[in-house]
N, C-alpha and C positions, 0 to 999 in steps of 0.2 A: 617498441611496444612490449618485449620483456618484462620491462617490470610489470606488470599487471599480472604475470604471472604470483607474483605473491602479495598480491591484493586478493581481498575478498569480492565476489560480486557485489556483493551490498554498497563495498567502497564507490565500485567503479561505477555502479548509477547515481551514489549521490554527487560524484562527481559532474558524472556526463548521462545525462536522464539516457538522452537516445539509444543508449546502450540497451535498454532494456527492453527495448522491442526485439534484440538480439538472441538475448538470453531467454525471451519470452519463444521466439521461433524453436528453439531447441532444447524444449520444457526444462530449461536450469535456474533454479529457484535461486532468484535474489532478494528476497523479501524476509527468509529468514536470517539472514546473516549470516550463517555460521561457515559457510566453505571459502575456501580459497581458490582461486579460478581453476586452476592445475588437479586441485582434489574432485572438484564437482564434474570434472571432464572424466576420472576415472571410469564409473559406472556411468556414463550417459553415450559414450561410444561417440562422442563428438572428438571432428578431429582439432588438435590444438592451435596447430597454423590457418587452417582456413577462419577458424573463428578470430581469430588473433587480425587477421585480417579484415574481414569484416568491421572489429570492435575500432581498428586505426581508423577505417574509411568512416566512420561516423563517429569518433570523433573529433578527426579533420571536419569533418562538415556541418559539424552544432551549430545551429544557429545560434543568436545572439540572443534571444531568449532562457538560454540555458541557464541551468541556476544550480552553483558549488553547494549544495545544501552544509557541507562539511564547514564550509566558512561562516555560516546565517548564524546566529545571534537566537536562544530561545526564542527571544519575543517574538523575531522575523520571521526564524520558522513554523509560529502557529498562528502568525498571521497566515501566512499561506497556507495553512492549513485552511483554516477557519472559512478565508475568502474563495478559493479556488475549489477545493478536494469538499471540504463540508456542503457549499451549496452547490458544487455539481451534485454531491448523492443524495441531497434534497431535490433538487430538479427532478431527477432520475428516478428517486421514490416514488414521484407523483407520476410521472410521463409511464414509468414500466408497470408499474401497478396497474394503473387503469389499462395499459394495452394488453398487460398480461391477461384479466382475468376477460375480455373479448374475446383473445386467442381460447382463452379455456373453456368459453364458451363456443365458438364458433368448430372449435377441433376439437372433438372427444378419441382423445389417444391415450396410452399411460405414458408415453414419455412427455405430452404437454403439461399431464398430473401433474408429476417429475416436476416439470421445469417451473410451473406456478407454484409448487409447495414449498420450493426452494429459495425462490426468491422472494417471497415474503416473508421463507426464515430469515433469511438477510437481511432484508430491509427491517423488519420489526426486532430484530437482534441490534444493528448500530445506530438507530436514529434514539431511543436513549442514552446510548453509547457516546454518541456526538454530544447530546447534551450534557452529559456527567463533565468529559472533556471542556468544552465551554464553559460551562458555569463555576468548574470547580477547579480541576486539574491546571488548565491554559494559565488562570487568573493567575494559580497559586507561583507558578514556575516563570512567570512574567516577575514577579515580585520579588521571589529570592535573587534573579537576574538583577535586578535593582538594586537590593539590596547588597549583594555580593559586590558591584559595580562603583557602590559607596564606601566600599571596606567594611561593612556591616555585617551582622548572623542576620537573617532569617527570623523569624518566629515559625514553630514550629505549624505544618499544616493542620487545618480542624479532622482532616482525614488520615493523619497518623503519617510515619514514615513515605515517602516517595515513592520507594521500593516496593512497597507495596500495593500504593493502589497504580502502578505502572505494570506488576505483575499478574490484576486482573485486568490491567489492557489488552494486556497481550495476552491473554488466554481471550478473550473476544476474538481480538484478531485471529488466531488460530483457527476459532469455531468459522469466523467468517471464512478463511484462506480454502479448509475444507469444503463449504459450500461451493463454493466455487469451484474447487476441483469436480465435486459432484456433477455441477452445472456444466463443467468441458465434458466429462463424462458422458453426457444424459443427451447433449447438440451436436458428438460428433467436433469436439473442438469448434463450436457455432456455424457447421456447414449446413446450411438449408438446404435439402434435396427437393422441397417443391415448390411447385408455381404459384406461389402464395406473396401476395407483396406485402401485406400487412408481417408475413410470418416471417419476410426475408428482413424483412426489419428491424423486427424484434430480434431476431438471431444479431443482426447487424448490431445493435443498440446493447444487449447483450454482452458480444466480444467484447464492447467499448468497454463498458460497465467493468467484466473483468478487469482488463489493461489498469485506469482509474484508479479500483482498490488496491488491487496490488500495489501500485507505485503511492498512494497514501499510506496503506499498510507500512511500506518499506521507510518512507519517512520518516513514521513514527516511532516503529519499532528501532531503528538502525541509527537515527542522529536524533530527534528528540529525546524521547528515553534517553538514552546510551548519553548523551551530554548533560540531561537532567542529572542523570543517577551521579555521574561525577562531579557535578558543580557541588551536590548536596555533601557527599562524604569529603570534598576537600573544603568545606563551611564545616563542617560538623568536627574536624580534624584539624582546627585552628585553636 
C-alpha cells in the first residue's frame, strides 16, 4: 500500500469511496484535491502506518458496489450525480427543513439559531446550484462527450468557456464546504448531548447530510470538472 503514499486523497476516494470515511475520522480534507496523502499527514499529526493500514483494510473490503469514478465517462458520471447525490439533497432539503425549524422552535438556544441558519444557508445556496448544473452545465458536457467521441469540435457553450462557469462551481462548493465546517463546529462534530430523540436525530441526519456533500462535492470538483476541463482544451487544441 505504498503507493498511495503519492496519490492524492482525492485519488484514492474516487478510486475506493470507503476510504473516505477514513480520511473523514481524521479531519483530512479530500474533497479539495490538492494534497498528497504523505503531505496532508504533515500537519494533521496522524500517524502514517496506522492510517496506511486502516486504508488497506477497507479497501480489501469494498464492496461490490464501489464505483472507480476515475474510469466513468462524463455522461456516467452525472448521471450519478443527478440520480444519487442531486435527489438525496432534494430528499434531505425537504425532510431537514421542516425538522429543523420544529427543533427551532421547540429549543430556544443560540447554537440551534446556529444550526437552523446554516442549514438553510446551504440548502437555499445549492438547490439553484443543482439546477444551473442540470439544465445547463450536465447537458452541455454530455454533448462535447459525444461529440469528441465522433471525432467532432463541440460548438461552443451558450455559457461561454467551461472553465469558467466550473470555476463558479467550485466557488459554491467551497461557500458550501465552509458551512459545513461551521455546522461540525456549532454540534460538537454532530454529538448530541441530550435526551432529545427528535434532536438526536437531526444531529444523526445531519452527520449524514455532511458525509453526502462532501463526497458529491469531491466528485465533482476532482473527476468531473478535472476531465471536463481536459476533454475541452484537448478539442480546442486539435
Amino acid at each position: 500500500m505504498t503507493q498511495l503514499n503519492n496519490k492524492s486523497l482525492a485519488d484514492i476516494v474516487s478510486e475506493h469511496n470507503s476510504t473516505a470515511d477514513i480520511f473523514e475520522k481524521y479531519n483530512l480534507d479530500f474533497w479539495s484535491g490538492k494534497l498528497e496523502l504523505s503531505e496532508s499527514l504533515a500537519s494533521a499529526g496522524v500517524d502514517l502506518t496506522k492510517l496506511l493500514d486502516e486504508l488497506e483494510i477497507a479497501i480489501e473490503n469494498e464492496p461490490a458496489s464501489n464505483i472507480n469514478f476515475n474510469d466513468l465517462s462524463l455522461t456516467e458520471i452525472s448521471e450519478v450525480i443527478r440520480n444519487e447525490y442531486h435527489e438525496y439533497l432534494r430528499d434531505k432539503i425537504s425532510e431537514l427543513t421542516a425538522l429543523s425549524r420544529k427543533i427551532h422552535t421547540q429549543h430556544k438556544s443560540e447554537s440551534v439559531d446556529k444550526i437552523h441558519e446554516h442549514l438553510l444557508g446551504i440548502f437555499n445556496h445549492l438547490a439553484p446550484h443543482m439546477v444551473q448544473e442540470e439544465k445547463v452545465l450536465f447537458p452541455y458536457l454530455e454533448y462535447m462527450e459525444h461529440m469528441v467521441l465522433q471525432g467532432k469540435v463541440a460548438k461552443p457553450p451558450s455559457f461561454g468557456k467551461i472553465k469558467k462557469s466550473v470555476a463558479i462551481m467550485l466557488d459554491d462548493h467551497k461557500s458550501s464546504t465552509t458551512k459545513l465546517d461551521r455546522l461540525r463546529d456549532i454540534t460538537n462534530d454532530y454529538s448530541c448531548n441530550k435526551d432529545d430523540a427528535d434532536l438526536k436525530y437531526f444531529y444523526k441526519e445531519l452527520h449524514a447530510l455532511d458525509r453526502n456533500l462532501r463526497m458529491h462535492i469531491h466528485i465533482e470538483n476532482n473527476v468531473l470538472f478535472k476531465k471536463a476541463r481536459v476533454m475541452e482544451k484537448s478539442m480546442l487544441n486539435k
